[in-house]
PyMOL Python script that loads the backbone (N, CA, C, O; Angstrom):
from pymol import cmd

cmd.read_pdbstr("""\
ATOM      1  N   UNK A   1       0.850  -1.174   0.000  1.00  0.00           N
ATOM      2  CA  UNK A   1       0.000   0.000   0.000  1.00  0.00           C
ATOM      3  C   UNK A   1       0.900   1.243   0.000  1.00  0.00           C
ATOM      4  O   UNK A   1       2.063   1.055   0.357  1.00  0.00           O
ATOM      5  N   UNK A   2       0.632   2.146  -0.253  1.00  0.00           N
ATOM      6  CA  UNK A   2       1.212   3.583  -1.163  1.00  0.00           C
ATOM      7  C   UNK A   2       1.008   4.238  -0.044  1.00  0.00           C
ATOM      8  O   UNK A   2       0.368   3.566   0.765  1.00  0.00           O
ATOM      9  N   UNK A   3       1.413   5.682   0.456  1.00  0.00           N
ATOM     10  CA  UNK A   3       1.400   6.518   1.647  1.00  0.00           C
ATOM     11  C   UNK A   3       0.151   7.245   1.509  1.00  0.00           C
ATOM     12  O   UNK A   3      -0.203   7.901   2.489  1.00  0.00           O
ATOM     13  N   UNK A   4      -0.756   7.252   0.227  1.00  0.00           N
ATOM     14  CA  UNK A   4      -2.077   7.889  -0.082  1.00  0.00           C
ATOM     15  C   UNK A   4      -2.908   6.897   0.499  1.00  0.00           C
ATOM     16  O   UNK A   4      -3.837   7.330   1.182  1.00  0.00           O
ATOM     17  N   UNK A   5      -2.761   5.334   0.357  1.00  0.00           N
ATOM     18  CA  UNK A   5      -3.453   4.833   0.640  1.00  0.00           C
ATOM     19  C   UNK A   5      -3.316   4.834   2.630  1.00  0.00           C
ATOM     20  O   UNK A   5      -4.172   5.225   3.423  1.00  0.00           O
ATOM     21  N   UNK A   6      -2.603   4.533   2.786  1.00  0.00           N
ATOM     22  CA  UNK A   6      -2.386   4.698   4.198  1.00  0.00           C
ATOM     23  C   UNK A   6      -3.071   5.729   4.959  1.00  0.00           C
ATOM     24  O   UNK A   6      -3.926   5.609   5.837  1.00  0.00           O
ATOM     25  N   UNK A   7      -2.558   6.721   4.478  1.00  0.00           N
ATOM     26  CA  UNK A   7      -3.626   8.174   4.957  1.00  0.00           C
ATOM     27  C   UNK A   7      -4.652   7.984   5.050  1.00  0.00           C
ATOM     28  O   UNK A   7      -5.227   8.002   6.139  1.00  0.00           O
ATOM     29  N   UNK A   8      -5.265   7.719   3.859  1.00  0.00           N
ATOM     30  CA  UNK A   8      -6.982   7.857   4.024  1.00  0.00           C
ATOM     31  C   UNK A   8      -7.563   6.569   4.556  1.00  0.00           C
ATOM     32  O   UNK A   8      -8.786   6.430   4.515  1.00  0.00           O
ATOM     33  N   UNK A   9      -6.633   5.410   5.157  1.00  0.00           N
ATOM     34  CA  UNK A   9      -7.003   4.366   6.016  1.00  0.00           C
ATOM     35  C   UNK A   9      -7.312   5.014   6.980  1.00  0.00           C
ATOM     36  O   UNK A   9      -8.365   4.980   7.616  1.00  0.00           O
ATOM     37  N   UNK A  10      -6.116   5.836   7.182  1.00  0.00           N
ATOM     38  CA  UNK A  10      -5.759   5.986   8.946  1.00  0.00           C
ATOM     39  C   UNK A  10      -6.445   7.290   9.516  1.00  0.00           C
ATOM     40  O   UNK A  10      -6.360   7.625  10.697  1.00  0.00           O
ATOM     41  N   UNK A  11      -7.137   7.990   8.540  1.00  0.00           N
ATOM     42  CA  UNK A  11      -7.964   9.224   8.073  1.00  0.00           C
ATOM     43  C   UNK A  11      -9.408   8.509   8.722  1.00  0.00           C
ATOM     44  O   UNK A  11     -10.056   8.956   9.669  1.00  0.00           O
ATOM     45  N   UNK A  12      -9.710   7.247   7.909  1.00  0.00           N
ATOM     46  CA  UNK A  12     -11.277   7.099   7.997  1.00  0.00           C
ATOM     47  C   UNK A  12     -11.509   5.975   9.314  1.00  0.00           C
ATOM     48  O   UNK A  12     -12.559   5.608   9.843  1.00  0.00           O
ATOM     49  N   UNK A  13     -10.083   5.599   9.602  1.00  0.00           N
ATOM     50  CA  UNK A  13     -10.068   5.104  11.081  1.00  0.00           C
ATOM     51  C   UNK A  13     -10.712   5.444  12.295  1.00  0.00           C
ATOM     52  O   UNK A  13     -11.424   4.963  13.177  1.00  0.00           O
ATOM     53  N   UNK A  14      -9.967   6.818  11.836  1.00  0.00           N
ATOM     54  CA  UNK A  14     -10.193   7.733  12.888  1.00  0.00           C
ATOM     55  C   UNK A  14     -11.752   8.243  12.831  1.00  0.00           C
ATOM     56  O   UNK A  14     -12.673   8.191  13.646  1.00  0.00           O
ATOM     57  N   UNK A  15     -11.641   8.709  11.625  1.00  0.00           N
ATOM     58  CA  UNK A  15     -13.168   9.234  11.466  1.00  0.00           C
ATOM     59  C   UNK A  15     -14.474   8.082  12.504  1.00  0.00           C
ATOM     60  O   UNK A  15     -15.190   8.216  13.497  1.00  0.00           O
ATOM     61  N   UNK A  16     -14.160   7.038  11.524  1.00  0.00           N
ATOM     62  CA  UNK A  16     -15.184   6.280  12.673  1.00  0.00           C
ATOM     63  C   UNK A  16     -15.222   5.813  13.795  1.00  0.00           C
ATOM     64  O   UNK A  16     -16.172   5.368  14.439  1.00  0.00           O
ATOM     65  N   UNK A  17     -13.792   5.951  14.119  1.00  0.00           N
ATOM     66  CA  UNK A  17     -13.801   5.672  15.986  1.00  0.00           C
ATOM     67  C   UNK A  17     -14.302   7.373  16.460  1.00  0.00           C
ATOM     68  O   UNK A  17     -14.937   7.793  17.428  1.00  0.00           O
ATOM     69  N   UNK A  18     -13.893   7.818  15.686  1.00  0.00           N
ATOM     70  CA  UNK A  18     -14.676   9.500  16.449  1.00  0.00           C
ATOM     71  C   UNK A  18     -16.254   9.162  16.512  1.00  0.00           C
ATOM     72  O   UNK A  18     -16.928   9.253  17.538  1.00  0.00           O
ATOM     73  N   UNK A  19     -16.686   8.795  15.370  1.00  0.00           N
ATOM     74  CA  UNK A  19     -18.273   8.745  15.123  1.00  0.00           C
ATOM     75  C   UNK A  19     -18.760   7.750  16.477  1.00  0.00           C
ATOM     76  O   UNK A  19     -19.583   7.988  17.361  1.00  0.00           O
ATOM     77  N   UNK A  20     -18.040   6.757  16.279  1.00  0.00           N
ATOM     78  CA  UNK A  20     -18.641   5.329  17.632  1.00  0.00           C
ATOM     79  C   UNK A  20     -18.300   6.524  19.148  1.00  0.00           C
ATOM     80  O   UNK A  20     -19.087   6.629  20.089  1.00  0.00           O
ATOM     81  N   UNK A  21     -17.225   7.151  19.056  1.00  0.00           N
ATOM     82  CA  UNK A  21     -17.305   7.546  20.511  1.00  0.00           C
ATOM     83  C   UNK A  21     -18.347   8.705  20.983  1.00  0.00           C
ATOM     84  O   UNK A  21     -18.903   8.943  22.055  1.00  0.00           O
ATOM     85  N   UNK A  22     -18.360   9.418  19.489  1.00  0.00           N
ATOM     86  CA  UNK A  22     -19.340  10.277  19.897  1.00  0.00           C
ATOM     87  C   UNK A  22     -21.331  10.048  19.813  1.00  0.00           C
ATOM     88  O   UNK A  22     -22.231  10.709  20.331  1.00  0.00           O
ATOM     89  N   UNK A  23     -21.352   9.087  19.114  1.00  0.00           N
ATOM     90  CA  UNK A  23     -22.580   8.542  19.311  1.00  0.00           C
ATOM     91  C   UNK A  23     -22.914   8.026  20.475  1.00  0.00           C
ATOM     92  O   UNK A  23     -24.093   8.040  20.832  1.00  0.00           O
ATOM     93  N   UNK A  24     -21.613   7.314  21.503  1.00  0.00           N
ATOM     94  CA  UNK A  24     -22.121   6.770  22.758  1.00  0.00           C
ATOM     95  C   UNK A  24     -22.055   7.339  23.876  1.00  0.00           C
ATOM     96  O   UNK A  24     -22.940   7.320  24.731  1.00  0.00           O
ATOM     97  N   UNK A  25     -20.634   8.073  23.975  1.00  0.00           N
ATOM     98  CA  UNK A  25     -20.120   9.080  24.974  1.00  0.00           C
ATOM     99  C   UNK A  25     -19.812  10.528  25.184  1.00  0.00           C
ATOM    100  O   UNK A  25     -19.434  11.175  26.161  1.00  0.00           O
ATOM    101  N   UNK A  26     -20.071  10.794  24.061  1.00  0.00           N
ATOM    102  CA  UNK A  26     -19.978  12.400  23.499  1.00  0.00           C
ATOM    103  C   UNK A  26     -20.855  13.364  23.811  1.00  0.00           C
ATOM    104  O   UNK A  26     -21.817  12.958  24.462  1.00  0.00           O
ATOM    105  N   UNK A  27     -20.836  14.796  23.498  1.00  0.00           N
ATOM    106  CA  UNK A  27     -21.578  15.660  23.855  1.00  0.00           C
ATOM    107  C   UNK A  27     -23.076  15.669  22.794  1.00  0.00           C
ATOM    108  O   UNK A  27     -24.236  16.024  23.002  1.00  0.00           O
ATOM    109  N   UNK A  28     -22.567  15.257  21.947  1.00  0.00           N
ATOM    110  CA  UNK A  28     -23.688  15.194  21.141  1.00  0.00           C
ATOM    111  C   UNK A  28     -24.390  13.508  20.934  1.00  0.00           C
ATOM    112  O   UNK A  28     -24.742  12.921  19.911  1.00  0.00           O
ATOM    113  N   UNK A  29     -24.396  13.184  22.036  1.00  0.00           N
ATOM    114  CA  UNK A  29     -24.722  10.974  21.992  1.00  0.00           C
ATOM    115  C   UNK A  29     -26.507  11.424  21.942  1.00  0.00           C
ATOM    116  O   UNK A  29     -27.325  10.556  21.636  1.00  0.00           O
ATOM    117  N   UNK A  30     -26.919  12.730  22.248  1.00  0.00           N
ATOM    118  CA  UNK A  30     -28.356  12.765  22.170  1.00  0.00           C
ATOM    119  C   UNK A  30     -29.342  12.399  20.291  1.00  0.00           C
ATOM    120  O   UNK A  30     -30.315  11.743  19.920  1.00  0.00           O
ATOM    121  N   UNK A  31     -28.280  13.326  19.642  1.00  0.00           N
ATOM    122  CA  UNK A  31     -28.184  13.214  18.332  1.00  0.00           C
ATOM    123  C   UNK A  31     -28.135  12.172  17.668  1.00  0.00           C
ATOM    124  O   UNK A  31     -27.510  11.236  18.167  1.00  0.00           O
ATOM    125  N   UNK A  32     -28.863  11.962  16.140  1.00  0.00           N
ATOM    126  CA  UNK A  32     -28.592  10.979  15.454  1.00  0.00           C
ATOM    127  C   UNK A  32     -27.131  10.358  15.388  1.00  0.00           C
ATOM    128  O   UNK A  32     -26.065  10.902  15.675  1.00  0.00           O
ATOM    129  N   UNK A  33     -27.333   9.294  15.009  1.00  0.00           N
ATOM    130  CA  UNK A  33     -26.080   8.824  14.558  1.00  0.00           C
ATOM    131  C   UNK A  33     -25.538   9.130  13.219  1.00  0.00           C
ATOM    132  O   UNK A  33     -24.307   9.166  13.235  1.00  0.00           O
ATOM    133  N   UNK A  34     -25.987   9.328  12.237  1.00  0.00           N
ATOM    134  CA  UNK A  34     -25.696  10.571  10.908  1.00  0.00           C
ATOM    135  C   UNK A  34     -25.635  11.513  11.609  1.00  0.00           C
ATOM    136  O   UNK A  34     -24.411  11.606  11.513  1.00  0.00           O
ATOM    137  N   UNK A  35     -25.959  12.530  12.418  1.00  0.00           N
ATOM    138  CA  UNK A  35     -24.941  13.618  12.591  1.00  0.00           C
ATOM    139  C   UNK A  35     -23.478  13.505  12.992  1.00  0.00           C
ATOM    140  O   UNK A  35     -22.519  14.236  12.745  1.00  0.00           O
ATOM    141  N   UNK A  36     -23.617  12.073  13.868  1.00  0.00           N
ATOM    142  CA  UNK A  36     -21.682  11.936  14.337  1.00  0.00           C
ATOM    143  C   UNK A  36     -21.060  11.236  13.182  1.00  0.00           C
ATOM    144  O   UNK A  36     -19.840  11.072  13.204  1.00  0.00           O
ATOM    145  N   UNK A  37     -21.793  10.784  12.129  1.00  0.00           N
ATOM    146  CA  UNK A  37     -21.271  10.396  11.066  1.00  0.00           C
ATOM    147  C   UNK A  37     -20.548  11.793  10.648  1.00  0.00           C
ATOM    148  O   UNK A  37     -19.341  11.781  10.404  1.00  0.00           O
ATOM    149  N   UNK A  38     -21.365  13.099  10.561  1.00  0.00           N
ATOM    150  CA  UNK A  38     -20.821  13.990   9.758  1.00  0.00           C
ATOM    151  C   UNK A  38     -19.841  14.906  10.795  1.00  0.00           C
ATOM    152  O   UNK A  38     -19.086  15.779  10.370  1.00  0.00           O
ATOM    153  N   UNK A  39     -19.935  14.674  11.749  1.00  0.00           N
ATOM    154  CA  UNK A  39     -18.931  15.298  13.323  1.00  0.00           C
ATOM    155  C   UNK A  39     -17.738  14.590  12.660  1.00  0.00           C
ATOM    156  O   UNK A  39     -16.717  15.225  12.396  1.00  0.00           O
ATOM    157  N   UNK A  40     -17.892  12.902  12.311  1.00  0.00           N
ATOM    158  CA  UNK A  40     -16.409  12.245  12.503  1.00  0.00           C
ATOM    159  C   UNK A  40     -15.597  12.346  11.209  1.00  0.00           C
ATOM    160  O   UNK A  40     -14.378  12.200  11.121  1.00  0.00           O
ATOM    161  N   UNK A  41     -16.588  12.661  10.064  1.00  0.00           N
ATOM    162  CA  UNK A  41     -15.427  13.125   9.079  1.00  0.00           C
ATOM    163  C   UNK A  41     -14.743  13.814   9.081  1.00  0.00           C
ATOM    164  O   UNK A  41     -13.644  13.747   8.530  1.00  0.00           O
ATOM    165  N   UNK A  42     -15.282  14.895   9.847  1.00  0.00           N
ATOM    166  CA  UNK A  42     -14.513  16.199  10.211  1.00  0.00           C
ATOM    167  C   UNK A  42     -13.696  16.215  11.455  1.00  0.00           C
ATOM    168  O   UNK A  42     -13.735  17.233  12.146  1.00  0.00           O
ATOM    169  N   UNK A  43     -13.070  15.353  11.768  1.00  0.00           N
ATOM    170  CA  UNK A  43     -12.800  14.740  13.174  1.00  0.00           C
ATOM    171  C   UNK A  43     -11.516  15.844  13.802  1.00  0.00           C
ATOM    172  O   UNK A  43     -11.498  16.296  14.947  1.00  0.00           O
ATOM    173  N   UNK A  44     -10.587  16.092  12.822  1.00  0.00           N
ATOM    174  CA  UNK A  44      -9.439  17.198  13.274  1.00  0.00           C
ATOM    175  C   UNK A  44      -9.967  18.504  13.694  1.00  0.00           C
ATOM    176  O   UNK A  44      -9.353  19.037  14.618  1.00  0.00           O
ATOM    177  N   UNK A  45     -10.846  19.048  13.270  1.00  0.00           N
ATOM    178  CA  UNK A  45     -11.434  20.150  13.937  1.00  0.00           C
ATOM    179  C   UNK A  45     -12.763  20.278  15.137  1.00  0.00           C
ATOM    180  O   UNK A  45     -13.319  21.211  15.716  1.00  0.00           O
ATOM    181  N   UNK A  46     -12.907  18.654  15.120  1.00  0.00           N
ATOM    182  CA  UNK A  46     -13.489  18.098  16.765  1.00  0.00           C
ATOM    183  C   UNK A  46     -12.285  17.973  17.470  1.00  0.00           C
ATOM    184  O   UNK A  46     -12.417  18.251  18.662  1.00  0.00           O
ATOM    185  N   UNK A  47     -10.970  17.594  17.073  1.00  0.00           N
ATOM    186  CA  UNK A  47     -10.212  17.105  18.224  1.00  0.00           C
ATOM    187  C   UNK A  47      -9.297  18.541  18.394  1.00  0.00           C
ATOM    188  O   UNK A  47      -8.738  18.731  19.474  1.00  0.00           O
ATOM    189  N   UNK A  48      -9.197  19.294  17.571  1.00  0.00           N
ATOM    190  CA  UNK A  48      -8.335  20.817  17.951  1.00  0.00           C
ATOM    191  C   UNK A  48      -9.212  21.523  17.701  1.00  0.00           C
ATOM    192  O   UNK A  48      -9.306  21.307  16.493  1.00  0.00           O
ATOM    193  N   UNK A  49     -10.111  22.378  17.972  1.00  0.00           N
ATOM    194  CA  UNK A  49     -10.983  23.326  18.214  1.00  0.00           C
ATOM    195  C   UNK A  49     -10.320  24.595  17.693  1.00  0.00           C
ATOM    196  O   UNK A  49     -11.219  25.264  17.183  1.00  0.00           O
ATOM    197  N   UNK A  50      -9.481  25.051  17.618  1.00  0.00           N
ATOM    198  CA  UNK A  50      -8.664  25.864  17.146  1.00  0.00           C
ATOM    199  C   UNK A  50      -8.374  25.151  16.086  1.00  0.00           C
ATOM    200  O   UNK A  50      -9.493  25.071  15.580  1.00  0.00           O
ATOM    201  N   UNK A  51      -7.857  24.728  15.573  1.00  0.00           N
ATOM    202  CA  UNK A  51      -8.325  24.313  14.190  1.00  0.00           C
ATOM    203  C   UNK A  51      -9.321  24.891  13.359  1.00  0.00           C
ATOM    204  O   UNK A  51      -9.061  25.837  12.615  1.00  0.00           O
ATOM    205  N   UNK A  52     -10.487  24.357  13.445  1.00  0.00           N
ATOM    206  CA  UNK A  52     -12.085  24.781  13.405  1.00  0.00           C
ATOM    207  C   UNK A  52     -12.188  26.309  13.053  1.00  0.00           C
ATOM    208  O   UNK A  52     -12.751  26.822  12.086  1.00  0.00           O
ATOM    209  N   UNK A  53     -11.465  26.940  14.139  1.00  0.00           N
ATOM    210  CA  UNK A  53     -11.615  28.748  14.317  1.00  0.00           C
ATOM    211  C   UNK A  53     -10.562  29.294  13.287  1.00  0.00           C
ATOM    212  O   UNK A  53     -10.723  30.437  12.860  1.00  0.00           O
ATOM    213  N   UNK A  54      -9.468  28.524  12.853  1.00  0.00           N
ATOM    214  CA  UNK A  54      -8.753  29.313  12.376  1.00  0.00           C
ATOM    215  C   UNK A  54      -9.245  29.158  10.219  1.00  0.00           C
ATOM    216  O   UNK A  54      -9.139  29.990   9.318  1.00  0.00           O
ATOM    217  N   UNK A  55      -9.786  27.600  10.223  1.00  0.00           N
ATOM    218  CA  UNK A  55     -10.430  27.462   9.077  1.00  0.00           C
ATOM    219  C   UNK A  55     -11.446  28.788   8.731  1.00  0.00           C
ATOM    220  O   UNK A  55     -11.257  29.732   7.964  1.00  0.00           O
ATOM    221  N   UNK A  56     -12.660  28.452   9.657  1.00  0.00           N
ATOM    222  CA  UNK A  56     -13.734  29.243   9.298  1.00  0.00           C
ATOM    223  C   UNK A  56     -13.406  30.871   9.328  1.00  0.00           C
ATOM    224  O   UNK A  56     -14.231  31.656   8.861  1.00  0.00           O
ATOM    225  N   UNK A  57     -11.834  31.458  10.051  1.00  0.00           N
ATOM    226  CA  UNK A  57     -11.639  32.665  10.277  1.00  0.00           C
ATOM    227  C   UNK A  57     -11.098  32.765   8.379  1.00  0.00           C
ATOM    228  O   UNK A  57     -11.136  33.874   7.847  1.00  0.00           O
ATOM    229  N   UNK A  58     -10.762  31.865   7.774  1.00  0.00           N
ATOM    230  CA  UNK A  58      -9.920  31.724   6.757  1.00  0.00           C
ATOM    231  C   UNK A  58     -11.452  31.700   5.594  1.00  0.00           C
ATOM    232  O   UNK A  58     -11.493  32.510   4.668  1.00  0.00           O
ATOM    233  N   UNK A  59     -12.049  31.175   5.709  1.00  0.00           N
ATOM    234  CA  UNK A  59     -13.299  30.696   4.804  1.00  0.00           C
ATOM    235  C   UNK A  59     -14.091  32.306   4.694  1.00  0.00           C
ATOM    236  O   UNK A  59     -14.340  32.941   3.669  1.00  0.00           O
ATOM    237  N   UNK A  60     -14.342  32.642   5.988  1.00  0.00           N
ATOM    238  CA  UNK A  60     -14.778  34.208   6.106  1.00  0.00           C
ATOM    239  C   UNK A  60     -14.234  35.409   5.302  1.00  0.00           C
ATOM    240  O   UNK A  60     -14.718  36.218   4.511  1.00  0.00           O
ATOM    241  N   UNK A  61     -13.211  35.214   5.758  1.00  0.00           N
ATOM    242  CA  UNK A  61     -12.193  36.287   5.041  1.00  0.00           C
ATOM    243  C   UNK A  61     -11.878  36.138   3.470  1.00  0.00           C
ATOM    244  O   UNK A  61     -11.514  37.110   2.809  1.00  0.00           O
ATOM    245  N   UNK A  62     -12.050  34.790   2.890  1.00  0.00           N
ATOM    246  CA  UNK A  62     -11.988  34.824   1.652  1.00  0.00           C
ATOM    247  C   UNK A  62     -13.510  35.034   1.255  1.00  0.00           C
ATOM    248  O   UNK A  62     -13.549  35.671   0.203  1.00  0.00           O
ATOM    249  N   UNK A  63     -14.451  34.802   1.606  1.00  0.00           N
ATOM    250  CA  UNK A  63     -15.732  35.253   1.178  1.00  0.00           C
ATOM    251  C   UNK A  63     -15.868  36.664   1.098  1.00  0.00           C
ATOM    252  O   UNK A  63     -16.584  37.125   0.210  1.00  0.00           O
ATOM    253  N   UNK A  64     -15.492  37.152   1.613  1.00  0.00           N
ATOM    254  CA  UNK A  64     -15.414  38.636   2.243  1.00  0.00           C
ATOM    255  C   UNK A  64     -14.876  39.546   0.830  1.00  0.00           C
ATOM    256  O   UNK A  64     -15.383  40.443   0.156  1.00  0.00           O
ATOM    257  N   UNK A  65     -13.550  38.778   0.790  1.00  0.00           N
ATOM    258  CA  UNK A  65     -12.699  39.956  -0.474  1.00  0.00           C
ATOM    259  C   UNK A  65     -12.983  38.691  -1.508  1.00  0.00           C
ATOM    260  O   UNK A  65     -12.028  38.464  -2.252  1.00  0.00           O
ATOM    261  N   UNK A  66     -14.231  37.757  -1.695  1.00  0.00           N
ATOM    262  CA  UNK A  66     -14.081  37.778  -3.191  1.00  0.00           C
ATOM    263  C   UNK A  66     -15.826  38.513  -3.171  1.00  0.00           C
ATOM    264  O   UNK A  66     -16.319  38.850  -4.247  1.00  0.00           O
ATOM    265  N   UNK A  67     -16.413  38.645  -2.202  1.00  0.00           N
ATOM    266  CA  UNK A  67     -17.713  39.898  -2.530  1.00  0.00           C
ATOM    267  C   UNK A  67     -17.296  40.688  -2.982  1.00  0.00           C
ATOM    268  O   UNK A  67     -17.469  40.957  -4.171  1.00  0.00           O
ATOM    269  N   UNK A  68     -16.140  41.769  -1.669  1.00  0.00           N
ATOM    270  CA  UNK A  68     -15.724  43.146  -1.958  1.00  0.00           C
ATOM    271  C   UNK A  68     -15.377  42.884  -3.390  1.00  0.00           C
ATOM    272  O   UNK A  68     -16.073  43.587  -4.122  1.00  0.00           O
ATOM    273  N   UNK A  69     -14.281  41.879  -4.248  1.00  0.00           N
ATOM    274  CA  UNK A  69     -13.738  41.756  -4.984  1.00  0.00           C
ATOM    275  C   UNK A  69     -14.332  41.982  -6.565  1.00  0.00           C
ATOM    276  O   UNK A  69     -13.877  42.545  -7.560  1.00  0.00           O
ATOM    277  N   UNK A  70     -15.536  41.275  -6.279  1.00  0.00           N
ATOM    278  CA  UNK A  70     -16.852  41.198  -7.417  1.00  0.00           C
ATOM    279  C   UNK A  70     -17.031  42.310  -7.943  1.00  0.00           C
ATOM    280  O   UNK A  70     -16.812  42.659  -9.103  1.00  0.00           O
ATOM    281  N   UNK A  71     -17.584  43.090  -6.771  1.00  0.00           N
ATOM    282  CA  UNK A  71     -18.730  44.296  -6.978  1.00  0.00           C
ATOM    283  C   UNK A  71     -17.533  45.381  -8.429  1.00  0.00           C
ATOM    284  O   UNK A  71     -17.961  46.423  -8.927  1.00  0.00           O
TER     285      UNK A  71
END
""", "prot")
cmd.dss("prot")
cmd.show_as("cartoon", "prot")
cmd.util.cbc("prot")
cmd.orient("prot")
């Protein structure tokens, strides 16, 4: 197996041990289990929270100047 393949083993590993923990023990275990499906894909910005903030500070800001950018 190739280092691409490895990754996205060890990528969707994770993903679903995030999903199993957070469906049973998590803050959100009230929730469907398709929502921790979609919590655990995204699992690096469940496990660093800062992460998360610095994406969406990044996603914002490019929305921002390609509006301003448009007009």
């Amino acid at each position: 197996m190739n280092i691409k393949g490895t990754f996205f083993s060890v990528y969707f590993m994770l993903a679903i041990a995030t999903t199993i923990y957070g469906s049973i023990w998590g803050d959100f275990n009230y929730k469907g289990f398709a929502y921790n499906v979609g919590r655990g894909l995204v699992w690096p910005f469940i496990w660093f929270p800062t992460l998360g903030a610095i994406v969406g500070s990044l996603l914002l800001f490019g929305f921002i100047a390609y509006a301003s950018l448009k007009k």
